[in-house]
Phi, psi and omega in degrees: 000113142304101199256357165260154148255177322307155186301119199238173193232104136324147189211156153233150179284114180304131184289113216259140180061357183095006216256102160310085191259129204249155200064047166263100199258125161315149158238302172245156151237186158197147180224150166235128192215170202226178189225111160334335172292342195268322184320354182287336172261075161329351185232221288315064181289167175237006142227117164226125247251321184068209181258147169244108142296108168177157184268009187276133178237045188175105186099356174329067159005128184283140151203064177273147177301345187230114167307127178289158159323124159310150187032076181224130158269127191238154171216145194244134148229158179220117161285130199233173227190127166206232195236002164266012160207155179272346190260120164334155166270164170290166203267155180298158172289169179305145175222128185283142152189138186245147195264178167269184171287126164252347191215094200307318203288293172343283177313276204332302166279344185268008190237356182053073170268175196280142170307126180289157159277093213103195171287146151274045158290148148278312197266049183246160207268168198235140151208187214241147164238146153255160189181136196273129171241100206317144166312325182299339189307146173286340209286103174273304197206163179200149179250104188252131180253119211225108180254134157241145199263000000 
């Protein structure tokens, strides 16, 4: 979960062959980002960054013209340009990320969603589990929300 807007994105420059090649720099980057409903249209972006100069490969701001969605899944790729080559690298694989509820009072009244119980922070803290589901499972992806009082 990305829990600021704007969103910011990392990235690392891929190691090619295992081989550490030193005084290598980003020069452009380009991200791309899709709204998981969409993906079946592969050119179909909800951003594209086109290229940008610059080496910052950390905290890359979202400054797309359209606020992403509250509670929405998105997936980013990105691709770089650096100074031991003129040619883009291949593009990274697709990266998952769902934004949150940003403005709870908001989210409340424009989707007329259930009062939350307890606080209405955001910013509370989060951690992650991963955990393997058999393929066979109906289960594709799931969000468990857990308070201790």
């Amino acid at each position: 979960i990305i829990n600021i807007p704007p969103p910011r994105f990392s990235w690392k420059i891929r190691v090619l062959n295992n081989v550490s090649q030193r005084n290598v720099q980003q020069t452009v980057y380009q991200m791309q980002i899709q709204s998981i409903k969409i993906t079946q249209r592969d050119n179909q972006f909800v951003w594209d960054s086109e290229c940008v100069v610059s080496s910052q490969s950390i905290h890359v701001p979202y400054t797309g013209q359209n606020n992403l969605l509250p509670s929405t899944y998105y997936r980013f790729r990105v691709r770089v340009w650096t100074t031991n080559s003129e040619e883009p690298s291949e593009w990274t694989d697709w990266i998952q990320f769902r934004t949150p509820v940003f403005n709870l009072h908001e989210y409340l009244t424009k989707y007329n969603a259930l009062l939350w119980i307890g606080s209405t922070q955001i910013n509370m803290n989060e951690l992650r589990k991963e955990f393997m589901v058999p393929n066979s499972s109906p289960i594709k992806s799931a969000i468990a929300y857990i308070c201790g009082l």
